[in-house]
C-alpha positions as CSV (number, residue, x, y, z in Angstrom):
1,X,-3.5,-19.0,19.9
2,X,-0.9,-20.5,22.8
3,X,2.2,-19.0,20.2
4,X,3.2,-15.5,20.1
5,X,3.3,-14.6,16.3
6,X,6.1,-15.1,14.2
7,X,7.3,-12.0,12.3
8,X,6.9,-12.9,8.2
9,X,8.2,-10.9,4.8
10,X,5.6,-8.4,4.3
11,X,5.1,-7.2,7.7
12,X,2.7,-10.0,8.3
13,X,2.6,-12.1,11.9
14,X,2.2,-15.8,11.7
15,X,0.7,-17.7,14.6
16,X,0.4,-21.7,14.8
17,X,-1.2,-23.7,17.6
18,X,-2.2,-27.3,17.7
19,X,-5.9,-27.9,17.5
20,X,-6.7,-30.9,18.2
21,X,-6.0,-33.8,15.0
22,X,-5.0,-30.7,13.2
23,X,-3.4,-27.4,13.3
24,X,-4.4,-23.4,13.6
25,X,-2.9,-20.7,11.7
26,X,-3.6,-17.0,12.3
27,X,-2.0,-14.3,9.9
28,X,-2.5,-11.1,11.2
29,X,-1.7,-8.0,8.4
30,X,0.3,-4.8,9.4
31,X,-3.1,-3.2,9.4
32,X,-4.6,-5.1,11.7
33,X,-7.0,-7.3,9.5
34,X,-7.1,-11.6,10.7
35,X,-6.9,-14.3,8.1
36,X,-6.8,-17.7,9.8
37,X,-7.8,-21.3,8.8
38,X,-6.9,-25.3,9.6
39,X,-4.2,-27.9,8.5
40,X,-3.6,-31.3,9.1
41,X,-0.1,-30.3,9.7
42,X,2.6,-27.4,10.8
43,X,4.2,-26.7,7.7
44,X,0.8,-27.4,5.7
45,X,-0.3,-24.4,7.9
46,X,2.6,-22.4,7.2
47,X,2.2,-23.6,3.2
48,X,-1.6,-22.1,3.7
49,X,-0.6,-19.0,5.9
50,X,1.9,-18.2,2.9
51,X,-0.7,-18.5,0.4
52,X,-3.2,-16.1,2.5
53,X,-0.7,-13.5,3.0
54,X,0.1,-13.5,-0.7
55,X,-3.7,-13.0,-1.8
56,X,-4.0,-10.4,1.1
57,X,-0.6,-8.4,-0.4
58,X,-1.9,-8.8,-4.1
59,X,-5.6,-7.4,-3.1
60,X,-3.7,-4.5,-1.2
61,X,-2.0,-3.8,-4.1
62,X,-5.4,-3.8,-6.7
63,X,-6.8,-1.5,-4.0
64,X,-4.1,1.2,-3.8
65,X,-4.3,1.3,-8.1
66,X,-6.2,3.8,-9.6
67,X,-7.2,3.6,-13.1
């Protein structure tokens, strides 16, 4: 990715960069772990990053419970 990532709530880091007719998105969690995916568009990107990061911090949670 040309852009340094972008801080998000969560401890997540966002990273978008132009790919051609459409756009790269990189979510990196605080442990490390790399999500990433196309857009047509920046802020569909940062719509899809959003989603990822809330799957990734909803299976976090599932896998720190104990039943």
């Amino acid at each position: 990715m040309d852009e340094s990532p972008t801080p998000t709530a969560g401890g997540f880091r966002l990273s978008l960069a132009a790919a051609g007719e459409a756009w790269s998105w990189r979510l990196t969690t605080p442990e490390g772990g790399r999500l990433g995916g196309l857009a047509p568009d920046p802020s569909a990107a940062c719509r899809s990053a959003a989603f990822a990061a809330a799957v990734a911090a909803a299976l976090d949670r599932a896998r720190s419970r104990r039943i």
